[in-house]
N, C-alpha and C positions, 0 to 999 in steps of 0.2 A: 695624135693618132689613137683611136680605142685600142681596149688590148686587147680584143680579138685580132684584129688584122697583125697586129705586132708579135702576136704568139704565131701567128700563122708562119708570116713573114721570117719568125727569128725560127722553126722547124726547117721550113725550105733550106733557109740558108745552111743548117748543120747537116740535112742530108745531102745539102752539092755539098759539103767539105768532106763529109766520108765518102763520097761515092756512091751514094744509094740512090735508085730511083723511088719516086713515088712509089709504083708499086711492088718495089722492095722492101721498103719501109713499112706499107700497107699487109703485107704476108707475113712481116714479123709480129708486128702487134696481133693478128690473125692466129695465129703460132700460138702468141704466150696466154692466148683466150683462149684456149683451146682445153679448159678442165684445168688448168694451170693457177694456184694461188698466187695472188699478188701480180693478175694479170697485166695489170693498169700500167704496174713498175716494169715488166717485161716485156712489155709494147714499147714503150717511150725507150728502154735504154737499146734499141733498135736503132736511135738516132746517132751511135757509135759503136767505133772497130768494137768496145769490150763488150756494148751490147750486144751485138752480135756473136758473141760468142758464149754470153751468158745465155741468153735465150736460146742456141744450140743445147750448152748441156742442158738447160731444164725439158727442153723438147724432145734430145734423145736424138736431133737430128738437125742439121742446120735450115733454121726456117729461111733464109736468102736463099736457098738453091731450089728449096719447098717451093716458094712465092715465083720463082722462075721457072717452073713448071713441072715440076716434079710431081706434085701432088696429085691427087685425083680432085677432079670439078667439084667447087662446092666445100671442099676443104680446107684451107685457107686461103679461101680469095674470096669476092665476091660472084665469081662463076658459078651458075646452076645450069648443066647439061640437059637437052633438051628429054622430057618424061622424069626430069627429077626436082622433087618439089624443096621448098624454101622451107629453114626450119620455124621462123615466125612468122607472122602477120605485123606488119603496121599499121593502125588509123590516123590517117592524116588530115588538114581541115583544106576543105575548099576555096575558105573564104569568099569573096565574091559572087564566087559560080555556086553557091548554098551545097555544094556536095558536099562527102564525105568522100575521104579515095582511101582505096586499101591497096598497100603495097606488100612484095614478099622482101623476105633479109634472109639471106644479105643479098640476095642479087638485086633488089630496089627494082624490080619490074613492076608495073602498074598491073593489079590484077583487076579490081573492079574497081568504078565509080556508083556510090550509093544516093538517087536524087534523096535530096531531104527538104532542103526549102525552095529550092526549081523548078522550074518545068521543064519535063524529060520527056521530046517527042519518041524518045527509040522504046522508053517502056509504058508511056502512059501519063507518067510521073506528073501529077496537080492538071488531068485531065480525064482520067478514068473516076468514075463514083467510089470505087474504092480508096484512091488515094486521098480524094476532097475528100471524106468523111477524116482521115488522119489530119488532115492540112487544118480544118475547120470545127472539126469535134471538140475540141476545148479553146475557145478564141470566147473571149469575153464581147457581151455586148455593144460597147463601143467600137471594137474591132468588128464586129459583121455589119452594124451601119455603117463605118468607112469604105467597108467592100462594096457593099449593095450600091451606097452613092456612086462609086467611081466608076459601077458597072463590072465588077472585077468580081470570081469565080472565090480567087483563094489570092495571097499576096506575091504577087508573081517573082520579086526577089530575095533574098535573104543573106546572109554574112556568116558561114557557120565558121565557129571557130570552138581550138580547147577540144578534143575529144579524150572522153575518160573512158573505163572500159569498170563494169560493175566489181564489185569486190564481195565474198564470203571469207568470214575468218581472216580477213585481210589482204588477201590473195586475191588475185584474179579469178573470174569463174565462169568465164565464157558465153555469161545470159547480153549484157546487154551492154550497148556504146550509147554514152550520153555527149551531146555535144550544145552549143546555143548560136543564138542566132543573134549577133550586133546588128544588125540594121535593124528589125522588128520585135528585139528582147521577146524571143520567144527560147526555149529550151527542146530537144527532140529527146528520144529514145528509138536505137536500132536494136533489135532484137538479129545476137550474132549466128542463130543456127538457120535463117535464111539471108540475114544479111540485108534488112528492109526497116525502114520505119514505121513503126506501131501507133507510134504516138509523140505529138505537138501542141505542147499549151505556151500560152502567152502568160506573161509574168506581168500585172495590169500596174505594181508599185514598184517598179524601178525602172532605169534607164540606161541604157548602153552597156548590154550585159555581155561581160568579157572575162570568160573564163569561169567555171567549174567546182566543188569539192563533193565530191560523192563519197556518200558516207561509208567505210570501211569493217566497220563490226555491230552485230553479228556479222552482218549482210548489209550490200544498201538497199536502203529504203526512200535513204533523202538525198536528196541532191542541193547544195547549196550555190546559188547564184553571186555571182560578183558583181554590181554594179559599180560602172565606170563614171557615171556622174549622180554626184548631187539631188535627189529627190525633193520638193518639197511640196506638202500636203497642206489645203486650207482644210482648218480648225472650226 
């Protein structure tokens, strides 16, 4: 059995042995993350009577009764009351469906879907001239004679996976989401203060690109691809 399932499996079981529900358990860990050092240690010892009474004194207040509803929305739970917004953002990969989806945390709501390598009848997406100029603006010549033979605009699917989010001084800095594309080894760029894709090149020397490193300091500037297979070039 992998150990994930087995970790999973062997948590359940210790919370039916104290009496805790899921999301008893869920509000204490919630609790000891809460500005709280060594939050990691005071989430998990939630999964017993002491944790729970360790994670009390550190809280100042028993997170079990917090997590049962005491609290206000949004405060240890996953709950965000309606007009009250999430404190981060997710980028998540579409895979398949070539989007991007942004979620909020902790309430895990879908907030938007970002087309990137799809076609999106609701906004346009690899049917308006503005976007084919994104889609098609850097595709190497062997790629626009594929398109033209098949009759095809831009590449109608994609696999986006791996989204990274740019970095200055190492930090996060809120310019831009890079993500790639496994079926077509191409790479994008969403610029996050509209939350749209600027820009999509093709990677012409590798193959089955899966996954990411964007470069960290100063700033990035580069983005480093992972190929999944094997290249090899006649000499």
């Amino acid at each position: 059995m992998p150990y994930f399932i087995q970790g999973v499996l062997y948590v359940r079981r210790k919370l039916e042995q104290n009496g805790l529900s899921r999301r008893s358990f869920l509000g204490t860990a919630a609790a000891s993350g809460a500005g709280i050092a060594g939050a990691g240690l005071l989430g998990l010892a939630g999964c017993s009577k002491d944790g729970e009474q360790a994670a009390a004194n550190a809280s100042g207040a028993d997170p079990v009764a917090k997590a049962q509803g005491e609290s206000k929305p949004g405060q240890l739970s996953s709950e965000v009351g309606p007009g009250e917004l999430d404190q981060y953002y997710g980028f998540l990969s579409g895979g398949q469906s070539g989007e991007m989806r942004l979620i909020g945390l902790p309430s895990m709501r879908e907030l938007m879907r970002i087309p990137v390598f799809n076609m999106d009848s609701a906004t346009g997406w690899g049917r308006t001239n503005e976007s084919l100029k994104v889609l098609n603006g850097n595709i190497t010549e062997e790629t626009r004679k594929f398109l033209k033979d098949g009759g095809l605009r831009c590449y109608p699917n994609g696999d986006l996976h791996h989204p990274h989010l740019s970095f200055t001084d190492q930090t996060y800095d809120g310019r831009y989401a890079y993500a790639n594309d496994k079926a077509n080894n191409r790479v994008c760029r969403v610029r996050l203060d509209v939350m749209k894709a600027d820009k999509i090149i093709d990677i012409p020397n590798d193959s089955g690109i899966h996954g990411l490193r964007p470069q960290r300091y100063p700033k990035t500037g580069y983005v480093f691809a992972n190929g999944e297979h094997i290249t090899l070039s006649a000499v």
